[in-house]
PQR file with spaces between the fields and no chain letter, atoms N, CA, C, O and H, PARSE charges and radii, in Angstrom:
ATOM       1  N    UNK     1       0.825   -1.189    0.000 -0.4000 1.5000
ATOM       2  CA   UNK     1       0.000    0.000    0.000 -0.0000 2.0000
ATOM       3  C    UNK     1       0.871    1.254    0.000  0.5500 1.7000
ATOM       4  O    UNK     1       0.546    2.306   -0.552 -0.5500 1.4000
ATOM       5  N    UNK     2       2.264    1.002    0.820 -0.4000 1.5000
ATOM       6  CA   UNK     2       3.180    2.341    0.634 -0.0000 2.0000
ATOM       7  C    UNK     2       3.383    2.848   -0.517  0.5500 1.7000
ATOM       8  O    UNK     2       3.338    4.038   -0.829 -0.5500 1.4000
ATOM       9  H    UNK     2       2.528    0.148    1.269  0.4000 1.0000
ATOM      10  N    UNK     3       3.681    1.667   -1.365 -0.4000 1.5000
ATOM      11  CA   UNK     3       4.024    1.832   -2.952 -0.0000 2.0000
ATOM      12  C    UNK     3       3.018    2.774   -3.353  0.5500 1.7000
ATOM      13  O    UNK     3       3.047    3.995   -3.509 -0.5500 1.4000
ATOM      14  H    UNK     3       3.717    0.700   -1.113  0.4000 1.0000
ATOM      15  N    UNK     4       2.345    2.122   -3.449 -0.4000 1.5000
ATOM      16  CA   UNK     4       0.791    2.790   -4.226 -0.0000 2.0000
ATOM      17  C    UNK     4       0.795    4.003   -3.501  0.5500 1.7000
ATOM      18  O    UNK     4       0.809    4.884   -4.361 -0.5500 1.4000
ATOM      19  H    UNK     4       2.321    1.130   -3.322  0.4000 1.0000
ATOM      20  N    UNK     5       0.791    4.504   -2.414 -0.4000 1.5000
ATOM      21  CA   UNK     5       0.914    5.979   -1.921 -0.0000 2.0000
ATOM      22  C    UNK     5       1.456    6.833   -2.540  0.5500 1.7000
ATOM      23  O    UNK     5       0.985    7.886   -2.969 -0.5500 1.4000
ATOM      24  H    UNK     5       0.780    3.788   -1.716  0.4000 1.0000
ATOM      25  N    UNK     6       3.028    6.200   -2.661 -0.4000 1.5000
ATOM      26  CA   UNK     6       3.767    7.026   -2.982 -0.0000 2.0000
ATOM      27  C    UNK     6       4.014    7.391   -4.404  0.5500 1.7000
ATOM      28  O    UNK     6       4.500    8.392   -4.930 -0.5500 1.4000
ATOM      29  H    UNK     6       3.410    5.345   -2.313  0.4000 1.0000
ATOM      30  N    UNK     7       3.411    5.996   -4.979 -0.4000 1.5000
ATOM      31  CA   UNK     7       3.312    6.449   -6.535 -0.0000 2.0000
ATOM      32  C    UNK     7       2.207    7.922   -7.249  0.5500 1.7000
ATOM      33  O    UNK     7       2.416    8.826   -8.057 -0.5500 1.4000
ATOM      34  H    UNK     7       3.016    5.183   -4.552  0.4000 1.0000
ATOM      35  N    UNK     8       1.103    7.515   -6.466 -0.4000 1.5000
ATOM      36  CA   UNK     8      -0.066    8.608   -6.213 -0.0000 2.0000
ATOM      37  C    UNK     8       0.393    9.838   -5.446  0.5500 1.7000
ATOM      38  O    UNK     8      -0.603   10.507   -5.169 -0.5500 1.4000
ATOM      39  H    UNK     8       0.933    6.780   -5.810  0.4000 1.0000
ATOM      40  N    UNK     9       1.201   10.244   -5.119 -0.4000 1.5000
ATOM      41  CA   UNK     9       1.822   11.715   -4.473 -0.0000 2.0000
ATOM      42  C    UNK     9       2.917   12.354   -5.762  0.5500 1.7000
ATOM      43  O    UNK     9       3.103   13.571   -5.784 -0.5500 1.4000
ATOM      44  H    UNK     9       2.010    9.700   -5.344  0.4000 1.0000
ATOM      45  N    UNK    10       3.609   11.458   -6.806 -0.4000 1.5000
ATOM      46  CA   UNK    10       4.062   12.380   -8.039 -0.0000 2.0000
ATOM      47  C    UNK    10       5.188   12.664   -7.081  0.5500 1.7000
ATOM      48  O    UNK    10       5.694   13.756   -7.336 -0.5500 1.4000
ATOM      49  H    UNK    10       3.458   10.470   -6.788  0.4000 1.0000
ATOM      50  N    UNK    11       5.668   12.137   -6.213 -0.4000 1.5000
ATOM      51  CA   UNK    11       7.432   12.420   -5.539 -0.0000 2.0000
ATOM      52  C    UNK    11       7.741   12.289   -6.704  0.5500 1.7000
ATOM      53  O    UNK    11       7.735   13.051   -7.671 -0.5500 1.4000
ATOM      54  H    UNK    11       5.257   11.249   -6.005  0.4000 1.0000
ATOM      55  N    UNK    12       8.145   10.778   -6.479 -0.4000 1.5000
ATOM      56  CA   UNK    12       8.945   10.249   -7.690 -0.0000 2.0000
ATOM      57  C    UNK    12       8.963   10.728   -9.031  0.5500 1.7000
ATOM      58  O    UNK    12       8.054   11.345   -9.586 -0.5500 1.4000
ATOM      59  H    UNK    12       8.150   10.159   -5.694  0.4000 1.0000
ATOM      60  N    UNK    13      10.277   10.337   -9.602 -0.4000 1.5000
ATOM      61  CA   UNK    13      10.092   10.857  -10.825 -0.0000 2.0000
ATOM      62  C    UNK    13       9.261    9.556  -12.003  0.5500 1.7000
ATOM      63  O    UNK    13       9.093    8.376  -11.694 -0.5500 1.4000
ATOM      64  H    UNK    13      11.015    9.836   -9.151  0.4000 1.0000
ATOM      65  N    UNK    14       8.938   10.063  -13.065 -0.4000 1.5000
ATOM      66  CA   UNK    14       7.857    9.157  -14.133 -0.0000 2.0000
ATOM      67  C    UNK    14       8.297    7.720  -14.404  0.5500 1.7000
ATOM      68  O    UNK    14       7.356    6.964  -14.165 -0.5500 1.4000
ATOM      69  H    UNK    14       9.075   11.021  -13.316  0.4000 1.0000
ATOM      70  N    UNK    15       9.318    7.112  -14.792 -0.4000 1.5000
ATOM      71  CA   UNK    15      10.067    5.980  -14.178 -0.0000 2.0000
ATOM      72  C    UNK    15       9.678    5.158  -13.058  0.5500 1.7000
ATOM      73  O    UNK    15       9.268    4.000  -13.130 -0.5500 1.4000
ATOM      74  H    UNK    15      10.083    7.726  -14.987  0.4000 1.0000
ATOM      75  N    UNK    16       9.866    5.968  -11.840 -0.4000 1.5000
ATOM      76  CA   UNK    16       9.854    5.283  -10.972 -0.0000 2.0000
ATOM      77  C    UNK    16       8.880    5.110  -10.304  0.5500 1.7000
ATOM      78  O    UNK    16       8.726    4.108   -9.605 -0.5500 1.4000
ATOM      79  H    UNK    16      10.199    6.909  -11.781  0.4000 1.0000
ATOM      80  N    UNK    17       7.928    6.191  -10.411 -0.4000 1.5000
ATOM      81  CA   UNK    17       6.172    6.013  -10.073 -0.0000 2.0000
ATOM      82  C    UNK    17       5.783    4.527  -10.824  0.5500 1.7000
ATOM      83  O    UNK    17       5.267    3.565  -10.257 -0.5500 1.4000
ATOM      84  H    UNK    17       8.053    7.005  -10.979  0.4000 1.0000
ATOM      85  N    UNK    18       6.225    4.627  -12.440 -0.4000 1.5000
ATOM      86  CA   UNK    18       6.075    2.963  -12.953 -0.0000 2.0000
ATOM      87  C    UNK    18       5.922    2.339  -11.804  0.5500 1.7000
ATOM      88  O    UNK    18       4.916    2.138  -11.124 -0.5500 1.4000
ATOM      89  H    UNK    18       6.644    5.409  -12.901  0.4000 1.0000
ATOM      90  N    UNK    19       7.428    1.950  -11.609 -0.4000 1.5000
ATOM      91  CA   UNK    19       7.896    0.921  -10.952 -0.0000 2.0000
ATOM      92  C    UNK    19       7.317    0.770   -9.727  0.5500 1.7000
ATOM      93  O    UNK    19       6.906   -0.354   -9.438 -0.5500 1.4000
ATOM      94  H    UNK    19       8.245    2.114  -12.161  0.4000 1.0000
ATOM      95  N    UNK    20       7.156    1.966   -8.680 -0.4000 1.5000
ATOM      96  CA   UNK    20       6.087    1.485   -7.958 -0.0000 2.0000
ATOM      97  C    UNK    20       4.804    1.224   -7.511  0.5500 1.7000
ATOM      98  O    UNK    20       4.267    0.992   -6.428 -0.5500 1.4000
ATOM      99  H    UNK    20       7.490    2.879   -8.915  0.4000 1.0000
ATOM     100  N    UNK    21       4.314    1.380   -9.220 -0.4000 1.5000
ATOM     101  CA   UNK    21       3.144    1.120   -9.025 -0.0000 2.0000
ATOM     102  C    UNK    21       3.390   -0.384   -9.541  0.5500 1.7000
ATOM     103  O    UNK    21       3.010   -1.339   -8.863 -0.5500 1.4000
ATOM     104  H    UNK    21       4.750    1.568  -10.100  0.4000 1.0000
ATOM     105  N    UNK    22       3.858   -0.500  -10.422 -0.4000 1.5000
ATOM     106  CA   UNK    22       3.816   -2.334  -10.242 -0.0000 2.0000
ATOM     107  C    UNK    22       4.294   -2.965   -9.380  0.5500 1.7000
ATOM     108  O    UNK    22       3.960   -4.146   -9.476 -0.5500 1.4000
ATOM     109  H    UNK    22       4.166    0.276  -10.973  0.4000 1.0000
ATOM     110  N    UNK    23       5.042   -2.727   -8.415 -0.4000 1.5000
ATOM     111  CA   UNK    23       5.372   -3.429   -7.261 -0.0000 2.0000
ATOM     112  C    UNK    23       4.467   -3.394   -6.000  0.5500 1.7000
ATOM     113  O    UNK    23       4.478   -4.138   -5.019 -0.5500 1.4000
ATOM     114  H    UNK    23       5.313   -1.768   -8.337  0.4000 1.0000
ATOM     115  N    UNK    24       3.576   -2.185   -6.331 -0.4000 1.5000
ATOM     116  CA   UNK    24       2.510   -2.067   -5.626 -0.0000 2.0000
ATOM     117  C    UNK    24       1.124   -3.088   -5.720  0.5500 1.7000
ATOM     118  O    UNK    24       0.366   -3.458   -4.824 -0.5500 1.4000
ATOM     119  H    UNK    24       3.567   -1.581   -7.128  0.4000 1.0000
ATOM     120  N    UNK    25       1.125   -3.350   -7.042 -0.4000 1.5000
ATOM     121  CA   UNK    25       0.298   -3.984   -8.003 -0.0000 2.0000
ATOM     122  C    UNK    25       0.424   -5.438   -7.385  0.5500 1.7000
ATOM     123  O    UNK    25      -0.330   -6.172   -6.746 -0.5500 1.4000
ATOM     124  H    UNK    25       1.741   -3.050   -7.770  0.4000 1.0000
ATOM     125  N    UNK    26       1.531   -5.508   -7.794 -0.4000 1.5000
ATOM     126  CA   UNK    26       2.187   -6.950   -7.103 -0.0000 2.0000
ATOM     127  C    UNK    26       1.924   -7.806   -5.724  0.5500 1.7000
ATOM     128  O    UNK    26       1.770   -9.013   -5.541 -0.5500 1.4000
ATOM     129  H    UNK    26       2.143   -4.911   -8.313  0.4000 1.0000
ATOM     130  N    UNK    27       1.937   -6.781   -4.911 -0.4000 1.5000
ATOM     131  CA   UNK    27       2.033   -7.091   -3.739 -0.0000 2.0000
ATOM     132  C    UNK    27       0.683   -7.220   -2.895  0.5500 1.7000
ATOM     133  O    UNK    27       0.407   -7.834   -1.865 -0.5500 1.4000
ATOM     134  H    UNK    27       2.062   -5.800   -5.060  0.4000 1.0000
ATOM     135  N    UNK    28      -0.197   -6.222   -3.927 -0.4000 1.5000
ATOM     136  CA   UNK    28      -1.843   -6.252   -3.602 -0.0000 2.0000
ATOM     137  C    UNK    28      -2.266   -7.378   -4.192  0.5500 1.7000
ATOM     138  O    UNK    28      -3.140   -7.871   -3.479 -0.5500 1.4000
ATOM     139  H    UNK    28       0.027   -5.724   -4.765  0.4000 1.0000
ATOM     140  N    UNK    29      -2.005   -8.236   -5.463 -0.4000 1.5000
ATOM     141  CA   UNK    29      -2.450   -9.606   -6.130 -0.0000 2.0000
ATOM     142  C    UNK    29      -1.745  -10.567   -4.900  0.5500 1.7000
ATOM     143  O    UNK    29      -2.459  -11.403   -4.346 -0.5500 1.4000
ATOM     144  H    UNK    29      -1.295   -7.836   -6.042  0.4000 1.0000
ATOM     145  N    UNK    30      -0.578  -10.441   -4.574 -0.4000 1.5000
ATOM     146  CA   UNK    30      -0.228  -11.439   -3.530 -0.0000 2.0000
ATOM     147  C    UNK    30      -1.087  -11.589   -2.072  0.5500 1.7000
ATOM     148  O    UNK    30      -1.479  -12.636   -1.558 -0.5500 1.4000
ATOM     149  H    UNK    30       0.002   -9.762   -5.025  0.4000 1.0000
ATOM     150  N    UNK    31      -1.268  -10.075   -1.529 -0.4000 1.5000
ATOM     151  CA   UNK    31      -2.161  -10.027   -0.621 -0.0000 2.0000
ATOM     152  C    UNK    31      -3.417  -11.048   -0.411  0.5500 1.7000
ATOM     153  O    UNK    31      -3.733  -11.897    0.422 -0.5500 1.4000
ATOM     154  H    UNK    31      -0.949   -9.224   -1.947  0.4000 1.0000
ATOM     155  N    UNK    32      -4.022  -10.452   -1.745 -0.4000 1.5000
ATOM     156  CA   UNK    32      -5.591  -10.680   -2.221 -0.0000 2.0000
ATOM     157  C    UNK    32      -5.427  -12.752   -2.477  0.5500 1.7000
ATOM     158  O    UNK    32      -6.202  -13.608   -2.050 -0.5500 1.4000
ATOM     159  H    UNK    32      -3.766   -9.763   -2.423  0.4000 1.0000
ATOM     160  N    UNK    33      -4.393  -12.912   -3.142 -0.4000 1.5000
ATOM     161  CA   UNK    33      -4.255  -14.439   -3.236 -0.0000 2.0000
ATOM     162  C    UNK    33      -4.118  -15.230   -1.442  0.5500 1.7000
ATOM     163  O    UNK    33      -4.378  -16.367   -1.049 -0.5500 1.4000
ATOM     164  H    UNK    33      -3.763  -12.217   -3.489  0.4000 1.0000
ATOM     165  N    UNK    34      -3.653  -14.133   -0.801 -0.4000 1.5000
ATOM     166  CA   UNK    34      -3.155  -15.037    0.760 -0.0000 2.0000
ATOM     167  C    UNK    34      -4.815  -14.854    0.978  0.5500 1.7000
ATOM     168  O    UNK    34      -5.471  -15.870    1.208 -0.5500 1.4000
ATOM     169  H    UNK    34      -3.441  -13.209   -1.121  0.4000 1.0000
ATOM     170  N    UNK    35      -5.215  -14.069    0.933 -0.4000 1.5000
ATOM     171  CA   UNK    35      -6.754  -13.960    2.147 -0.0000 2.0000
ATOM     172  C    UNK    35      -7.407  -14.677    1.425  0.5500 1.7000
ATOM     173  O    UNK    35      -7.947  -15.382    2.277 -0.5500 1.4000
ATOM     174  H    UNK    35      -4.682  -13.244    0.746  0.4000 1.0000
ATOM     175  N    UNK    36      -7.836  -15.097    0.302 -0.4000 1.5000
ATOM     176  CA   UNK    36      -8.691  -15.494   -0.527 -0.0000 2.0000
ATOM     177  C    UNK    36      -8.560  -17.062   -0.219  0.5500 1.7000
ATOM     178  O    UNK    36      -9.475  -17.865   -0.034 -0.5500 1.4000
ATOM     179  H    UNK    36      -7.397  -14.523   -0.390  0.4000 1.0000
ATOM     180  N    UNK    37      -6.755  -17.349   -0.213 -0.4000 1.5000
ATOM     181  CA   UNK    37      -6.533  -19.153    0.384 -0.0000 2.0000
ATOM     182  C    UNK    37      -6.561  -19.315    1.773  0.5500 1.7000
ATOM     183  O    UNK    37      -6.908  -20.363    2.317 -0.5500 1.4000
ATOM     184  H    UNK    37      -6.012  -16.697   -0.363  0.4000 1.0000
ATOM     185  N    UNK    38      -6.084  -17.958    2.565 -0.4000 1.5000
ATOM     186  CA   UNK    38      -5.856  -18.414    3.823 -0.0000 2.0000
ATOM     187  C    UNK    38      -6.865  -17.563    4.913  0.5500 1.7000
ATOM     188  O    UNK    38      -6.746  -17.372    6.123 -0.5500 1.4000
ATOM     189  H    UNK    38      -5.803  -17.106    2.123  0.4000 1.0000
ATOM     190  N    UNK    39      -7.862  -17.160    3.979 -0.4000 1.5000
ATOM     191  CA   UNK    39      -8.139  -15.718    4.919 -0.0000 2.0000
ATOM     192  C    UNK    39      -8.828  -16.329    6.460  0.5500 1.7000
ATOM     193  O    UNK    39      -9.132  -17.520    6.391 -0.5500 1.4000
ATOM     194  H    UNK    39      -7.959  -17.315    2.996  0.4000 1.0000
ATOM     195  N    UNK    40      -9.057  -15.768    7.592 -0.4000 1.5000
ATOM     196  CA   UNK    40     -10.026  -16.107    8.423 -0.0000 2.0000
ATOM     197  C    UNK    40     -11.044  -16.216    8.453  0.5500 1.7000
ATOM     198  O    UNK    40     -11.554  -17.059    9.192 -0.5500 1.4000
ATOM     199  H    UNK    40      -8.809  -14.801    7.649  0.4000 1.0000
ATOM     200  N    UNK    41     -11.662  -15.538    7.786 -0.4000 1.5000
ATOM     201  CA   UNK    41     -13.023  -15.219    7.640 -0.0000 2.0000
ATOM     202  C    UNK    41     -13.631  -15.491    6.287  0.5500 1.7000
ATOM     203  O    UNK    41     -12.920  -15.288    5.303 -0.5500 1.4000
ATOM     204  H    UNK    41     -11.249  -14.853    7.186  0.4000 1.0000
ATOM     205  N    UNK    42     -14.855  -15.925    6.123 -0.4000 1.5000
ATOM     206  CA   UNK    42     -15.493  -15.395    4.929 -0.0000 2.0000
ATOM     207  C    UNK    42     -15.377  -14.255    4.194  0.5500 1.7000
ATOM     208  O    UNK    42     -15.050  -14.195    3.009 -0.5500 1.4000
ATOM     209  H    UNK    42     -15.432  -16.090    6.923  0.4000 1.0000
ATOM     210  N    UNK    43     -15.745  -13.043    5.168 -0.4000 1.5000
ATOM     211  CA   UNK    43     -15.691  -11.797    4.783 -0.0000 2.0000
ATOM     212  C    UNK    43     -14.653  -11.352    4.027  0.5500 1.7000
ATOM     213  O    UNK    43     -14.562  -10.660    3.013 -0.5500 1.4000
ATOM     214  H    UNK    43     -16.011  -13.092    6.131  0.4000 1.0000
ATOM     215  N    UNK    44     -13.564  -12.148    5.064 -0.4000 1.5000
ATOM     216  CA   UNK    44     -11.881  -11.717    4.450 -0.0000 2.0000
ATOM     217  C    UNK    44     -11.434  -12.331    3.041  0.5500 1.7000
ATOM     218  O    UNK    44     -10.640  -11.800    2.264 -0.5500 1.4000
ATOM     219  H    UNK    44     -13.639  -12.711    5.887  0.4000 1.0000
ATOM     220  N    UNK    45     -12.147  -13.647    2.846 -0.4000 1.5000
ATOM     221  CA   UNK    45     -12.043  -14.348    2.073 -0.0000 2.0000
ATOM     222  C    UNK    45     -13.093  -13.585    0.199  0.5500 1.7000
ATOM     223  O    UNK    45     -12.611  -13.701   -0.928 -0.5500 1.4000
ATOM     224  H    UNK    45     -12.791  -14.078    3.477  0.4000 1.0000
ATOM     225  N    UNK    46     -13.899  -13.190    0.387 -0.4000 1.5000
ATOM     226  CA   UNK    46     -14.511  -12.759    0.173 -0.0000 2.0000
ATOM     227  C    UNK    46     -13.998  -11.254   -0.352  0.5500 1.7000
ATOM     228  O    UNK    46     -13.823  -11.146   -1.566 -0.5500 1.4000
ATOM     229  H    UNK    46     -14.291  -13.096    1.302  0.4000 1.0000
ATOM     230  N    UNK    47     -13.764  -10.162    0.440 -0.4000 1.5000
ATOM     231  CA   UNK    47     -12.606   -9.135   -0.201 -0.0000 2.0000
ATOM     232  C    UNK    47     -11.479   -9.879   -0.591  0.5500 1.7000
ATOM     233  O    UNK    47     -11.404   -9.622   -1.793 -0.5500 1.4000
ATOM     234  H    UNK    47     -13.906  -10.250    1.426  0.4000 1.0000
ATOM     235  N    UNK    48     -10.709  -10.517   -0.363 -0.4000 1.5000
ATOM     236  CA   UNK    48      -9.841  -10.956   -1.103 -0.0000 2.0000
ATOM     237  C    UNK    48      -9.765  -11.086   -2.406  0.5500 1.7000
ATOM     238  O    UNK    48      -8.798  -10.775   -3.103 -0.5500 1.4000
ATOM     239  H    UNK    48     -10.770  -10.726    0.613  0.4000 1.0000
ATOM     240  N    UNK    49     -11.058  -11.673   -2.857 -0.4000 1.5000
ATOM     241  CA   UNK    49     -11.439  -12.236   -4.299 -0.0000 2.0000
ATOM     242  C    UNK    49     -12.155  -10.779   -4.849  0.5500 1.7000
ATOM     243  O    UNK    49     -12.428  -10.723   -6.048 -0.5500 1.4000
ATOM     244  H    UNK    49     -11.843  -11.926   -2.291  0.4000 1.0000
ATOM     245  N    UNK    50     -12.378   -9.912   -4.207 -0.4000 1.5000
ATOM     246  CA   UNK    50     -13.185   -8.790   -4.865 -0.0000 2.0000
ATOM     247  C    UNK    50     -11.996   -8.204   -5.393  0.5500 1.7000
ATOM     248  O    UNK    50     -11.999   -7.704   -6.518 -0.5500 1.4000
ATOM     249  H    UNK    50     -12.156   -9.957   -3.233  0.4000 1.0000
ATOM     250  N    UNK    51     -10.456   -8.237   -4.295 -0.4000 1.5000
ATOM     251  CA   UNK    51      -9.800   -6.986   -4.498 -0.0000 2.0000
ATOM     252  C    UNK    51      -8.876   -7.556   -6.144  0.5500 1.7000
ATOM     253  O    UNK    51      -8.615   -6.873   -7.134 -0.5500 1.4000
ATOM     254  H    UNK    51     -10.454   -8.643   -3.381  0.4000 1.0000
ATOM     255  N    UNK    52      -8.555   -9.147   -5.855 -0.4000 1.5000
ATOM     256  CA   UNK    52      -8.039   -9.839   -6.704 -0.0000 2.0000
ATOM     257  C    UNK    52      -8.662   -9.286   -8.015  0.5500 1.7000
ATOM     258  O    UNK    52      -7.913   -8.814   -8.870 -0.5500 1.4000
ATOM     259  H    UNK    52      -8.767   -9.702   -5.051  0.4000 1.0000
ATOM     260  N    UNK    53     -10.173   -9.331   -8.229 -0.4000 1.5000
ATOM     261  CA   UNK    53     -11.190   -9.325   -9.633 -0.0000 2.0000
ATOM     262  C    UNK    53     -10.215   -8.222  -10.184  0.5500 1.7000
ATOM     263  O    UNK    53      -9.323   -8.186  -11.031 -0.5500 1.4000
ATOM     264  H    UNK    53     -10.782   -9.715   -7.535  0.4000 1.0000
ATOM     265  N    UNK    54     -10.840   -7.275   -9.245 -0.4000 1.5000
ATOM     266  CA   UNK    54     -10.132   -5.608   -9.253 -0.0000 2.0000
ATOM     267  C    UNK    54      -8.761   -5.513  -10.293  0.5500 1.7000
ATOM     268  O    UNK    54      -8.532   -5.434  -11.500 -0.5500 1.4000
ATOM     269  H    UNK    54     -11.564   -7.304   -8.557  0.4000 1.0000
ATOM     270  N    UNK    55      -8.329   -5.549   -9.546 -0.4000 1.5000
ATOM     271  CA   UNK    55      -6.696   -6.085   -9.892 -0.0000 2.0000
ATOM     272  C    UNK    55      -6.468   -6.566  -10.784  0.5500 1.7000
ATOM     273  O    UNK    55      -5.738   -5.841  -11.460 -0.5500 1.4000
ATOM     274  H    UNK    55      -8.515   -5.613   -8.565  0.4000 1.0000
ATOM     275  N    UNK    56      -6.744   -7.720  -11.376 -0.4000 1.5000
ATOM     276  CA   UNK    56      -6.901   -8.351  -12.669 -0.0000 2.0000
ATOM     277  C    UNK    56      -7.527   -7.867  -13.932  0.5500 1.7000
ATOM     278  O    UNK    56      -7.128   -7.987  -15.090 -0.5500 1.4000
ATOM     279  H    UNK    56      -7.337   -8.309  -10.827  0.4000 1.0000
ATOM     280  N    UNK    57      -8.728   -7.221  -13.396 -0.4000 1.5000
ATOM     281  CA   UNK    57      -9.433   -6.274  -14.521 -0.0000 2.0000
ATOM     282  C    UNK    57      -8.725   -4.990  -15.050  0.5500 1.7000
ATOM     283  O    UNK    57      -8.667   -4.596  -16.215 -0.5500 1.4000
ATOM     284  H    UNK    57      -9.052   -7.124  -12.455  0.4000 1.0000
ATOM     285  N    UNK    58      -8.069   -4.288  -13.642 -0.4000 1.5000
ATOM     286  CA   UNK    58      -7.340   -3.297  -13.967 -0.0000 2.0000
ATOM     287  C    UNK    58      -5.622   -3.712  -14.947  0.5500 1.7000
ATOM     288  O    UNK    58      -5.042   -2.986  -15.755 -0.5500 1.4000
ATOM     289  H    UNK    58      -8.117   -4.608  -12.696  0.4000 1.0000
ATOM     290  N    UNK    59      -5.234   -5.064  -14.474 -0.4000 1.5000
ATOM     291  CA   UNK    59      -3.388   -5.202  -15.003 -0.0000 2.0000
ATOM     292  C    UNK    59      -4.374   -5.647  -16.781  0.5500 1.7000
ATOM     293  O    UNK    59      -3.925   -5.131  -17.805 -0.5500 1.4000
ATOM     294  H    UNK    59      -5.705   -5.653  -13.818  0.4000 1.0000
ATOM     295  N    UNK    60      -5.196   -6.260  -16.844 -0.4000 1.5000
ATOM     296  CA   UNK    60      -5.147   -6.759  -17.590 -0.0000 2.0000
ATOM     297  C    UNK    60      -6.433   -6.563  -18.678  0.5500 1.7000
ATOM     298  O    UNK    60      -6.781   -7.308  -19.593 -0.5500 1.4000
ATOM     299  H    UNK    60      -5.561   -6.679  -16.012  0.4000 1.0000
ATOM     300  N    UNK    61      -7.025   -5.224  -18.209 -0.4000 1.5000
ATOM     301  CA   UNK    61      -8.450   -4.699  -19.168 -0.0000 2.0000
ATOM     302  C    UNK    61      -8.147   -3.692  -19.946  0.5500 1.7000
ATOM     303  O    UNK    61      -9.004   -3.198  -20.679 -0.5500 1.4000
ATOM     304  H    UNK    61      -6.742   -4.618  -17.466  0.4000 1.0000
């Protein structure tokens, strides 16, 4: 989520906003894959797979 912050504040220069937004990207599909296999909850389980859709629609629509 830092990534993604900081990519969205325009510090960085155009390059490197890239870069952390795909590492941001990255790390939210990994997230979304742990809660979705391991989550506690339904609920959790459940956003997991919403944030995953998300994510997928966005890397790849």
């Amino acid at each position: 989520m830092l990534a993604l912050v900081i990519g969205w504040t325009g510090v960085m220069g155009a390059g490197r906003a890239a870069t952390l937004d795909a590492v941001g990207s990255g790390a939210l599909v990994a997230w979304a894959l742990d809660e979705v296999v391991r989550g506690a909850s339904p609920v959790r389980r459940l956003l997991g797979a919403v944030v995953l859709a998300a994510e997928l629609v966005r890397l790849f629509g």
